[in-house]
N, C-alpha and C positions, 0 to 999 in steps of 0.2 A: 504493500500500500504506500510504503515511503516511494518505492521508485514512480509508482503513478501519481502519485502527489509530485512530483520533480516534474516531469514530463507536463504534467497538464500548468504546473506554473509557468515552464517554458512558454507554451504554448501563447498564453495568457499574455507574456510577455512580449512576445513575439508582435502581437498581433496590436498590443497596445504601443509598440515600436513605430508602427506605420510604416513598414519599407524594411528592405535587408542590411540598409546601411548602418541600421542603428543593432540589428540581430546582434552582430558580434560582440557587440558594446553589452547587449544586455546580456548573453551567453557568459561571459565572462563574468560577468557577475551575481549572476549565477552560480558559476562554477567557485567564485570567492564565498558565496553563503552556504553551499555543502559543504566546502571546505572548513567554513565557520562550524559549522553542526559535527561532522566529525570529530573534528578536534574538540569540540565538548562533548560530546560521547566520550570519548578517551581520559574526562576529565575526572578527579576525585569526587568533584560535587556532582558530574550525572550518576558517579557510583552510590553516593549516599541517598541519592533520588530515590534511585531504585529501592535500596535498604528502607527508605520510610515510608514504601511503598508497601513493600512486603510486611512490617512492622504494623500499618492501618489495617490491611488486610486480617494480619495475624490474630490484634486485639478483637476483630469484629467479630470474626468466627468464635474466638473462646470465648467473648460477651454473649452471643447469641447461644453459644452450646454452655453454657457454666450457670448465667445468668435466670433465676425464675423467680413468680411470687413468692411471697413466704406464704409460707405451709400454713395451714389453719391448728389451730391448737388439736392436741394430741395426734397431729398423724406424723408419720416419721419422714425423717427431711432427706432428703437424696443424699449419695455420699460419696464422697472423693479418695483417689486414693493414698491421699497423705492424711484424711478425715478418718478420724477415731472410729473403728468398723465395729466394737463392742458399745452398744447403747450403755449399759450399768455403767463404763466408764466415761463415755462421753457425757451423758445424761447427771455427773456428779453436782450439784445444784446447790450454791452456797449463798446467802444473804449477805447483803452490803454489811452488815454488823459482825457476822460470823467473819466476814472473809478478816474485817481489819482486825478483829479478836484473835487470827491466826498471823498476821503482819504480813498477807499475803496485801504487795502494793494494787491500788486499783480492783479488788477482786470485784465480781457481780457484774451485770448486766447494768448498764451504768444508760441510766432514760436523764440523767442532766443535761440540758443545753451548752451549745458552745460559750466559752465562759469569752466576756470583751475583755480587751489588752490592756495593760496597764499604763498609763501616760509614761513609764519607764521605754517602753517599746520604742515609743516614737522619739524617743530625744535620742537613743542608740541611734536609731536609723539616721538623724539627722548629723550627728556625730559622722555613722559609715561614709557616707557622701559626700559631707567636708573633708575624711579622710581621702577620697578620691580625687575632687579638687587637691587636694595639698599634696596628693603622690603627682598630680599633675604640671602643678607649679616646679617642684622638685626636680624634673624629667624637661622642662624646659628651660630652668635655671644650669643645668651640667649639658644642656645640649646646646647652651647660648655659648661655650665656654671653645677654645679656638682648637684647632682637630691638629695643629702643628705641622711641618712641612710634608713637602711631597711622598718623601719616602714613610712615613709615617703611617700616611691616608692610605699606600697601597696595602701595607701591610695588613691593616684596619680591615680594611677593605675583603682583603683574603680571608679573614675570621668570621667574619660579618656571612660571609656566603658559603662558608662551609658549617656556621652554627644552624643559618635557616636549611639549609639544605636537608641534615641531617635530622633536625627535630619537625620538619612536613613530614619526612620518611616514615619515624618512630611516631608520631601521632596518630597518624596515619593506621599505623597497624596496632596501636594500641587502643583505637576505640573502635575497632573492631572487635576484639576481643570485647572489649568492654561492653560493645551493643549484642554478642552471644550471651553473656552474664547478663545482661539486662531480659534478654527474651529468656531466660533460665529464671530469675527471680519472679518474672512476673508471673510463667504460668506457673511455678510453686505457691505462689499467693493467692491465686486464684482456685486450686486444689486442694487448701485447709482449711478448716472451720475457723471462723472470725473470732477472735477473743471475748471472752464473756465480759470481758470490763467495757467494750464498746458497744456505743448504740445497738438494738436492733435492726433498724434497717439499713445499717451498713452489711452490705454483699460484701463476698470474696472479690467482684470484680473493682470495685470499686478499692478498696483497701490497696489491692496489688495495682491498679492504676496511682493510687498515693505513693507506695513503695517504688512504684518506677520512675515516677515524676524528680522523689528524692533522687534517688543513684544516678539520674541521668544530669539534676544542678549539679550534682558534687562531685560527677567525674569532669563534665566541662567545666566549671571556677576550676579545679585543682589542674588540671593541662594549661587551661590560661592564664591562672596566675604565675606558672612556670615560667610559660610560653614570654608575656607581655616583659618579666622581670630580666631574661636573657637577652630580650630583645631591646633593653636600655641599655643592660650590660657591655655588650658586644659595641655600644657607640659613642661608652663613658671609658672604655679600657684607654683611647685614643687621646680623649681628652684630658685623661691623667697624665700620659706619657707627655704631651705638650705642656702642662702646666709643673708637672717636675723639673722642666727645663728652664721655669722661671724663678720657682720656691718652693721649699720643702711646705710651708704653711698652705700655701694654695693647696698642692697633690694632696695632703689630707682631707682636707676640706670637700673637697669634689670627690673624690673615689669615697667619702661618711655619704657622703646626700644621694653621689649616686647608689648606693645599697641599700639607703633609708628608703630609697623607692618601692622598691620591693622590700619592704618591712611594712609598709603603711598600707602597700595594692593590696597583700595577700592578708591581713588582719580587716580589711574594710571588704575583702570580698565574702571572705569568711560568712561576717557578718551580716552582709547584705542577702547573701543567698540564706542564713539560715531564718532570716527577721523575711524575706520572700515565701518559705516553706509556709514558716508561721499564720501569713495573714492568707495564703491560699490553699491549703491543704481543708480549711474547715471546711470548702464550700464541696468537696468529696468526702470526708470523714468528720462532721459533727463532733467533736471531741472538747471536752474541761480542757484549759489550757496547761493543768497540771498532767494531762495525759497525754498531750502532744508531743513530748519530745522522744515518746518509743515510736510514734510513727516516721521521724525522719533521721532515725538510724541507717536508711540508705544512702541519706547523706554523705554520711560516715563512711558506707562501706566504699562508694562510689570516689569518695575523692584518695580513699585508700590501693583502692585496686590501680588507679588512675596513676598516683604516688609511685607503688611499687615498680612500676616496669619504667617508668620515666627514671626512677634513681637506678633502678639498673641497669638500663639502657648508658644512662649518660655516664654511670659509673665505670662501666666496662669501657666504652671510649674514649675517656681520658684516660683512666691508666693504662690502658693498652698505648696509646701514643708517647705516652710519658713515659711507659716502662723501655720500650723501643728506638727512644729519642734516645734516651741514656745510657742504654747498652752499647749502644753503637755509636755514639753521637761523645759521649764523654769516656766511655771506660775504652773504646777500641780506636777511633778516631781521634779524641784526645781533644778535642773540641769544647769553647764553652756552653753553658746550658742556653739555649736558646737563639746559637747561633745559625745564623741565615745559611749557613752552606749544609745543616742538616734536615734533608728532606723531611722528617719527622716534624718539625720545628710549628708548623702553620696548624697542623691534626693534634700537637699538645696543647696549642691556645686553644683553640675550638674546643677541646675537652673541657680546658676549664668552666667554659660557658654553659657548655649542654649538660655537665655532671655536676657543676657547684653551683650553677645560680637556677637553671631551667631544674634540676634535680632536685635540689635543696626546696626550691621556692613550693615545689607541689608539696614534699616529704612535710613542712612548717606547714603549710595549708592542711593537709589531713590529718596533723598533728591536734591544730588549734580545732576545727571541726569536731572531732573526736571527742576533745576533753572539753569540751564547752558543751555537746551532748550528754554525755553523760553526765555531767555536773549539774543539767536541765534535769535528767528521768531524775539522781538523786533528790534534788530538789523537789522536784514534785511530789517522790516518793513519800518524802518528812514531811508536806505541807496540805497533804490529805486530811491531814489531823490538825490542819489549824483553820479559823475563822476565813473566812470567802476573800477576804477583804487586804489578806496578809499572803494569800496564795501564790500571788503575783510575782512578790518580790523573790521568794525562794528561786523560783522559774527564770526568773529575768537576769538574776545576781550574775553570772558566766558572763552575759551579753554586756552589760554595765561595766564591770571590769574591764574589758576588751575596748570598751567607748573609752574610758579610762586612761586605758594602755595608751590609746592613741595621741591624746590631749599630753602626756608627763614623756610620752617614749618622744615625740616630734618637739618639744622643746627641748628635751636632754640634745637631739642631734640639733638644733639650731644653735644652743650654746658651744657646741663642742668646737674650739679654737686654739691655735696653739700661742700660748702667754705674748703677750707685746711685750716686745725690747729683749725675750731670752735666747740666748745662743742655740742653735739648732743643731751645731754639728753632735754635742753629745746628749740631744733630745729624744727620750725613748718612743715613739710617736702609739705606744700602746698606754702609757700613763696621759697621755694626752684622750684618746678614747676614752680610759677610765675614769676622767674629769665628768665627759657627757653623762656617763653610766651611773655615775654616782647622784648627778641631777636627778634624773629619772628614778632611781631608786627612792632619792627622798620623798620626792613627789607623788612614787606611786604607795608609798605606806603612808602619808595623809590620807589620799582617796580611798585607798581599802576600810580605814576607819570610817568614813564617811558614810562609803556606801554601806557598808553591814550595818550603821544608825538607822540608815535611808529607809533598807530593805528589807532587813533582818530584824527588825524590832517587835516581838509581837508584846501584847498587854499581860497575856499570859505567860508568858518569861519573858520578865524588863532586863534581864541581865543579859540573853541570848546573843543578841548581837555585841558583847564584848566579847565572849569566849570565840566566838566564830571570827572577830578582830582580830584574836592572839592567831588563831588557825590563820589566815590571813597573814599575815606578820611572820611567821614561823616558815612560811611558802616562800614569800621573797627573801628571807636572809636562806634559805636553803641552797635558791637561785643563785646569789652569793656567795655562798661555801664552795657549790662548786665551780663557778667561773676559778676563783682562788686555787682553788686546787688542780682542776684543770692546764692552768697560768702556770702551776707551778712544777709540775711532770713536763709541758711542751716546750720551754721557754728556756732560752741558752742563758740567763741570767740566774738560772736556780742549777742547783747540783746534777739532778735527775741527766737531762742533757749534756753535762759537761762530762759526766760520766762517761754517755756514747761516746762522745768525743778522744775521750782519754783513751777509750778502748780501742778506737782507731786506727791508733797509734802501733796495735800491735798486730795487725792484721783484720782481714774480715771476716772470722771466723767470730773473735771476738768481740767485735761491732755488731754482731748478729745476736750472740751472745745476753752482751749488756741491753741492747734494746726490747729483746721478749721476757728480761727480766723487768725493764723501767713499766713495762706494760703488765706485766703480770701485778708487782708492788702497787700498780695505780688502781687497784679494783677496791683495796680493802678504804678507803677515806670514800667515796662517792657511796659504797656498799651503807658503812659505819652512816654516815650523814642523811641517807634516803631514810634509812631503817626508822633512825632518831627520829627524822619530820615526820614519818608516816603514823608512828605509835602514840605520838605526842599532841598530833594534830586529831588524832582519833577521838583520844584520852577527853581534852578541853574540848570537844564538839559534843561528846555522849554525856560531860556536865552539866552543856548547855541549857537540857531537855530532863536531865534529871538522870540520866544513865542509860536515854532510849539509842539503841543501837543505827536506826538510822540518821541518828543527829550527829553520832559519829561517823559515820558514812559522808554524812553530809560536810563536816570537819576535813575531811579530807580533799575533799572536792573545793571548799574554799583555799584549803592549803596550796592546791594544783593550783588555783585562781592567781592564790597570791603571787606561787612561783614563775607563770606566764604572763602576768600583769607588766614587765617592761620586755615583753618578747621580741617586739617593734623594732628596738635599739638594739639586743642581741641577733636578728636576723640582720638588721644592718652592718652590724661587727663580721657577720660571716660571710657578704656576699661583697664585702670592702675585701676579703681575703682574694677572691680569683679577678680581681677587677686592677688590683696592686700586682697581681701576678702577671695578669697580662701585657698590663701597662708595661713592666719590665722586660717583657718579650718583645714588645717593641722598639722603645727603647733602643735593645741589642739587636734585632735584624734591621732596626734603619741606619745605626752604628753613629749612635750617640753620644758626646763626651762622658767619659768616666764618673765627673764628676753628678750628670744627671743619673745613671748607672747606680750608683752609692745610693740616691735616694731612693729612689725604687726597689731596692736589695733592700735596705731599710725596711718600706713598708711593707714589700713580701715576707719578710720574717714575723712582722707583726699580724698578717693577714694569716700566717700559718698556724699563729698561735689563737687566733680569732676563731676560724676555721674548727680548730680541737677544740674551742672554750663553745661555742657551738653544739658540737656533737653529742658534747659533757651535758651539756643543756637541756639536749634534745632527749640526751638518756633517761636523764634524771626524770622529764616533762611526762618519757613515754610511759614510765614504769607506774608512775602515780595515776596517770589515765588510763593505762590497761585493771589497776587495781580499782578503778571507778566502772572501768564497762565490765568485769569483773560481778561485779555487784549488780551490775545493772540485769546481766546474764542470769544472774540466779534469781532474781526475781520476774525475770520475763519467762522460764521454767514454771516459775510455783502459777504463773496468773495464766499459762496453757493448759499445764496439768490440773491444775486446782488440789495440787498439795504442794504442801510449802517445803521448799530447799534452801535452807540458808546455809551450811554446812556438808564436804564430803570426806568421805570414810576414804583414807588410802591406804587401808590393809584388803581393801578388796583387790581383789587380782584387776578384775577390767578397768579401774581408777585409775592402781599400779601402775600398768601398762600404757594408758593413755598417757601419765606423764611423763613413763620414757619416751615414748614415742615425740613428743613437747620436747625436750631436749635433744634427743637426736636431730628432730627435726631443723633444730638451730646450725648445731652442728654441720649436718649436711647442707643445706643451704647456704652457707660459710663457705664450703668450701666448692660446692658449683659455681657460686661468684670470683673464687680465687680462677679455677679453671677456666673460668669463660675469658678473665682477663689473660693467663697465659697464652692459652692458645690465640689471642688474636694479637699479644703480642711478638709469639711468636712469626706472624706473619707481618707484621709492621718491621722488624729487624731483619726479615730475610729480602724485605725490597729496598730498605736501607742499602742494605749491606751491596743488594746490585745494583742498585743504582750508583754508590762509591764504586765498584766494578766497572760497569759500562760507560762512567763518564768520570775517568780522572781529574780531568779539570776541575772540577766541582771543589775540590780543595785549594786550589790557587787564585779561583775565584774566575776560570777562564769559561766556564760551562757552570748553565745553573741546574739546581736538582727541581724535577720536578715535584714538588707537593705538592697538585690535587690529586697525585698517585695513592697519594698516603693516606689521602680523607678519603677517598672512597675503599682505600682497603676497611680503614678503619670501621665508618659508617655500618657495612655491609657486613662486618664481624661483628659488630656491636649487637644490631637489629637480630641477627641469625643466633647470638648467646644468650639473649636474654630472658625469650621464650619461655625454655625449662624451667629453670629456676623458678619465675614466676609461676607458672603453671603446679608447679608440687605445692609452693607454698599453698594458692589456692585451694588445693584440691585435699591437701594432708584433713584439717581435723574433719569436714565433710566425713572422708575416711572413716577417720577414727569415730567418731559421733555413728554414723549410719551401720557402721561394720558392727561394731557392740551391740545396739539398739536390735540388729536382725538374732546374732549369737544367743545373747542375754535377755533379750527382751520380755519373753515369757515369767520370766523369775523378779525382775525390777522391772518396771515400765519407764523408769527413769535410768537406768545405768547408760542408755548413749549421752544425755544431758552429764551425767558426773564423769563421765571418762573425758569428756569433751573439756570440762571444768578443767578437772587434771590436767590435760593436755594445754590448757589454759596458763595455769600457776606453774608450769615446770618450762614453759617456754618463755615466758617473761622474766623469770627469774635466770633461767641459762642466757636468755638474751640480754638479759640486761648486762650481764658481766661477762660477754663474751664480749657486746659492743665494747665496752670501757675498757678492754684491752686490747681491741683492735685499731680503738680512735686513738689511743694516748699511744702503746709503741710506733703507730705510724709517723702522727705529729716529732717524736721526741726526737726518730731517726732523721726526718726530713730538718727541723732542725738542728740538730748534730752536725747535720750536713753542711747547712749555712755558718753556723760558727767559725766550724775548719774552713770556712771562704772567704770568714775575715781577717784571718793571717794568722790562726792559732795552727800550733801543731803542722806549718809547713806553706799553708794555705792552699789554694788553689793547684793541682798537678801534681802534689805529694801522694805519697804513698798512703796516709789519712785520709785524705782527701778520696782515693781511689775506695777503699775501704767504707768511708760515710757513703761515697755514693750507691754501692752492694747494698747496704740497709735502706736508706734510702727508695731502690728498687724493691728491694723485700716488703717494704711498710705503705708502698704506697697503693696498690691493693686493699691491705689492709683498712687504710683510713678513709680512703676515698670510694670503694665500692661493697667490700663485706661489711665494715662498721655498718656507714647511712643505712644500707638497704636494711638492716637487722633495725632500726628504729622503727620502719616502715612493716616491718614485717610483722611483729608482734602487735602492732596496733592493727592492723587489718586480720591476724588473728581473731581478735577480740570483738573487729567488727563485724568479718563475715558468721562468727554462729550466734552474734546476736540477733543477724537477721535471718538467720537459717535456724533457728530454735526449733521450729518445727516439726523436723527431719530429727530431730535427735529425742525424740519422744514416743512411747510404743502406744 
């Protein structure tokens, strides 16, 4: 029909010509408008056409086949087959009174009206959107800034097109996957009986249209908030390296604001999609506003699943180029880091772009989504049991904070300046950060007392919102602890580091050595410290209430609050790391004076230490918000079953087992991230190496090396490793949860739900301290490195030197692609069986 559709247009054309002389004129243009239409055929967007095509389709047929009246009183309702096939157990029938008598959260068939928003709602919101104006401002002010001379811009230039390139690719195939996840969640939604705590006449179908809706905001914010934040990155690295060439005061200034960018995008997007859920989710699911945030744990899942393959995508191809660059580039070549004559050179900055800032920016986005959901269900959970009128604030408090963050984090970075009239050459430019950081800190323990007055106050415990203050209070100096400690493993000013160093000295055997030990020693202070806040923050929240267990619960969720309240400026400190890096790659391939060289050496060592104090951050962040959805988990359990699990037995064997499995699982996905990186850099060093081969000049400077060879090696090994990984993590507790549930099910109706739990608590707890010695030996080695480049122990070309950079290669796997991905990982644990509960229930 399309070729007779052509033909008769000709035709048409023809004839509206008036004459043959005009035929050819119009034929050809013609032939330019099929030409036009093919080549949108071929395009990504006529693919996703089609996929929403399929998708409308999908939904209408399972709406029309799922979808019917409700049943008239006592005749039996049709059943699905995820739907409880035993009536006695389905049919277990408990009163709004009974159910809270058993502390099962929300139990019963809940006929309340959607509850209205608290005027707290709308001042977040208006906060989120200043927030966007002011990341906008931000992005205009570092792009107002001068790009430096020619050689400069090419270089830029070359980053710039191999960072887009590579993250259309990986986006690309990443929401694919994500739109099968998405047609897997919905028709599991549409296949279970609807929770007895909601309305009546909310359908399956309807429910799983709510749960799609979520997964699908929270996987697009989490890609674009990546996406938007790499995409300043990639055009503020250029305008650092020009403004180091004028002042060490300037290149700070601009590489803070431009990462403050993306500190303020991805906290304001956050927010705005999750206060968007909010105000439209009611108009399909009727729900009390203390019951709304179990409905957009898709969110959660969605910017999780989104997170995970982006940080392991982008992980895998910067170190694989970095690993590669260095092998060959410094240890065989003898070459410096980031010199133009190594083909590698252009595919290591691009790493940093797509693995620290597009990587990082989603990982911090599903990080804060996460823990600000679950800090809501908590909420809600505790505030069932308070007056109508006090509801609010429980539910709101997460969002407030966040409004917060924004207001105290965006002045700490507009003060942060380096002192008038102080000498620079021996100015540490990370005490200069800590100036900002320290604003913000003060700023945000005012407001945390404020708001717990605000929100937290109820008539019936006037004291409540003080103890929930201290919780509060206890969160941000935790935040504190461990930047400090973090600072003080990665940082060539402290022992830790100077140790590698010293060991350097004696070979790389021993630089290997010292470094798995600086990482090993660095688990027991962030361990020791998490433990403290978490017990403590528990303790003073179950006061609050008088000893009620979910006030403690809820204690901890303010303490998360606290600790993420100047997240803002800590994401800015991490994304000032690969922006200083690149800046210095520049720099050296435009062949810069020495003296600009130092500065940028400078703020990369401090960006390196940012970067760990980061990750440290991210540990600490993840662990108290897996221990929130955690909770959330077992009470989304009791309110399917309608028996209550607060508690699980791990002398049972299938517990047991699930929580090996939870550890292993760590384990092994560790070390497919380590694998994916080898093997693609083993193929980055073997085109290295021919390319020094087939073009000798290349080191005289008489022949250049090609680098786009190296980006599309990289690209295409990145894309082709990341897959697996991803996909086990996926797919493990499903496993474990559904395998148990078939085994056991007959004996416990609940043993998939406790093994899964298991599988829960043994992987955040492996994870959490496998990350913290993957982040910390990496940073220490990679600093070590730099130390011995400021002229300790030989400097540059020594024997040491050769040595840091062995460790160096060893850790940089480590910090950059197993650590991040393990933050991402255990929190999308936690999120996919909150939304898969279902499945792990007999």
């Amino acid at each position: 029909w399309l070729k007779l559709a052509r033909l008769r247009v000709g035709r048409l054309v023809q004839m509206s010509s008036g004459g043959t002389g005009s035929y050819e004129t119009d034929r050809e243009m013609f032939k330019t408008m099929d030409m036009m239409y093919r080549s949108f055929r071929n395009t990504n967007v006529f693919s996703w056409l089609r996929i929403a095509v399929v998708l409308i389709l999908l939904t209408f047929f399972v709406t029309m086949g799922l979808s019917s009246d409700p049943a008239p009183p006592g005749s039996p309702r049709r059943q699905g087959f995820l739907r409880k096939r035993d009536e006695q157990l389905r049919e277990v029938q408990y009163e709004i009174q009974e159910t809270s008598d058993m502390g099962i959260p929300g139990g019963g068939r809940h006929s309340e009206a959607a509850a209205s928003f608290p005027a707290m709602l709308y001042i977040v919101a208006v906060v989120a959107v200043a927030g966007l104006f002011f990341a906008g401002w931000l992005a205009a002010w570092v792009l107002a800034k001068d790009e430096g001379d020619e050689k400069m811009r090419v270089v830029s230039d070359a980053i710039r097109e191999g960072a887009a390139g590579f993250l259309a690719t990986q986006y690309g195939t990443i929401f694919k996957m994500a739109f099968l996840a998405l047609v897997a969640l919905f028709c599991m939604y549409c296949m279970r009986e609807t929770p007895r705590n909601l309305p009546p006449e909310v359908t399956p179908v309807r429910l799983a249209t709510c749960v799609a809706i979520s997964f699908s905001t929270g996987a697009i914010l989490s890609g674009l908030s990546g996406y938007v934040g790499m995409w300043v990155a990639v055009r503020s690295n250029v305008r650092v390296a020009s403004a180091a060439c004028r002042s060490f005061p300037e290149a700070i200034t601009v590489a803070l604001r431009a990462g403050a960018f993306s500190g303020v995008l991805v906290v304001s997007m956050v927010q705005l999609g999750i206060l968007g859920l909010l105000f439209g989710i009611p108009m399909l699911v009727p729900a009390p506003l203390h019951q709304m945030p179990f409905l957009l744990i898709g969110y959660g899942f969605g910017a999780s699943f989104v997170a995970l393959f982006a940080q392991l995508g982008g992980g895998i191809y910067t170190k694989a180029a970095d690993v590669g660059a260095d092998m060959v580039g410094k240890v065989e070549a003898d070459i410096p880091e980031d010199d133009p004559r190594n083909p590698a050179t252009i595919a290591d900055l691009v790493g940093d772009n797509v693995g620290d800032c597009a990587g990082r920016g989603a990982d911090l986005f599903e990080s804060i989504a996460g823990e600000i959901l679950a800090a809501m269900i908590l909420g809600g959970s505790l505030s069932k049991h308070l007056p109508e009128d006090v509801q609010g604030g429980f539910v709101c408090f997460p969002l407030a904070i966040h409004a917060m963050d924004l207001i105290v984090s965006s002045i700490g970075v507009m003060v942060t300046q380096v002192p008038q009239g102080k000498s620079t050459s021996n100015l540490d430019p990370m005490e200069v950060l800590k100036s900002g950081y320290k604003v913000a800190v003060s700023l945000s323990a005012i407001g945390i007392v404020i708001l717990c007055r605000l929100l937290l106050h109820t008539a019936e415990h006037p004291m409540a919102w003080m103890h929930f203050s201290v919780c509060g209070l206890i969160g941000l100096g935790t935040a504190f602890l461990f930047i400090l400690v973090s600072q003080y493993y990665t940082d060539f000013n402290h022992p830790p580091v100077k140790q590698i160093a010293q060991a350097s000295v004696t070979g790389h055997g021993t630089n290997v050595i010292a470094g798995l030990a600086v990482g090993m020693r660095s688990v027991a202070a962030p361990s020791i410290i998490l433990s403290g806040a978490l017990l403590a923050s528990y303790k003073v929240g179950s006061a609050a209430f008088g000893g009620v267990a979910n006030a403690g619960l809820f204690g901890t969720a303010v303490a998360t609050m606290g600790m993420l309240s100047t997240v803002v400026f800590v994401l800015a400190m991490d994304v000032f790391g690969p922006i200083t890096d690149n800046a210095g790659g520049i720099v050296e391939m435009s062949e810069q004076p020495e003296s600009v060289r130092d500065i940028t050496d400078s703020l990369d060592a401090v960006g390196n230490t940012t970067k760990a104090i980061t990750k440290g951050f991210s540990v600490g962040s993840a662990s108290l918000a897996c221990f929130l959805l955690f909770s959330a988990f077992l009470d989304e359990v009791s309110v399917l079953s309608g028996e209550k699990l607060d508690s699980v037995d791990i002398a049972l064997p299938e517990v047991f087992l699930g929580g090996m499995a939870g550890s292993t699982l760590v384990i092994y996905f560790s070390g497919l991230c380590m694998t994916a990186v080898g093997n693609a850099a083993q193929e980055v060093v073997a085109n290295v190496r021919e390319q020094f081969r087939l073009r000798p000049g290349i080191m005289d400077g008489s022949q250049k090396p090609d680098h786009t060879e190296c980006v599309a090696i990289v690209t295409q090994a990145a894309l082709r490793e990341m897959v697996m990984p991803g996909l086990i993590a996926v797919a493990s507790p499903l496993m474990v949860g559904v395998g148990f549930r078939l085994v056991s099910g007959e004996q416990d109706r609940l043993i998939g739900a406790k093994a899964v739990a298991s599988f829960l608590m043994f992987a955040t707890a492996t994870g959490v301290l496998f990350a913290t010695f993957l982040n910390t030996s990496g940073g220490a080695w990679d600093n070590a490195k730099k130390y011995i480049e400021k002229g300790v122990h030989g400097g540059k070309g020594s024997f040491a030197h050769k040595a840091a950079v062995t460790g160096d290669t060893v850790g940089d796997p480590c910090k950059d692609t197993a650590g991040p991905s393990l933050h991402v990982l255990i929190k999308l644990l936690s999120t996919i069986t909150l939304v898969c509960t279902p499945l792990f229930i007999s």
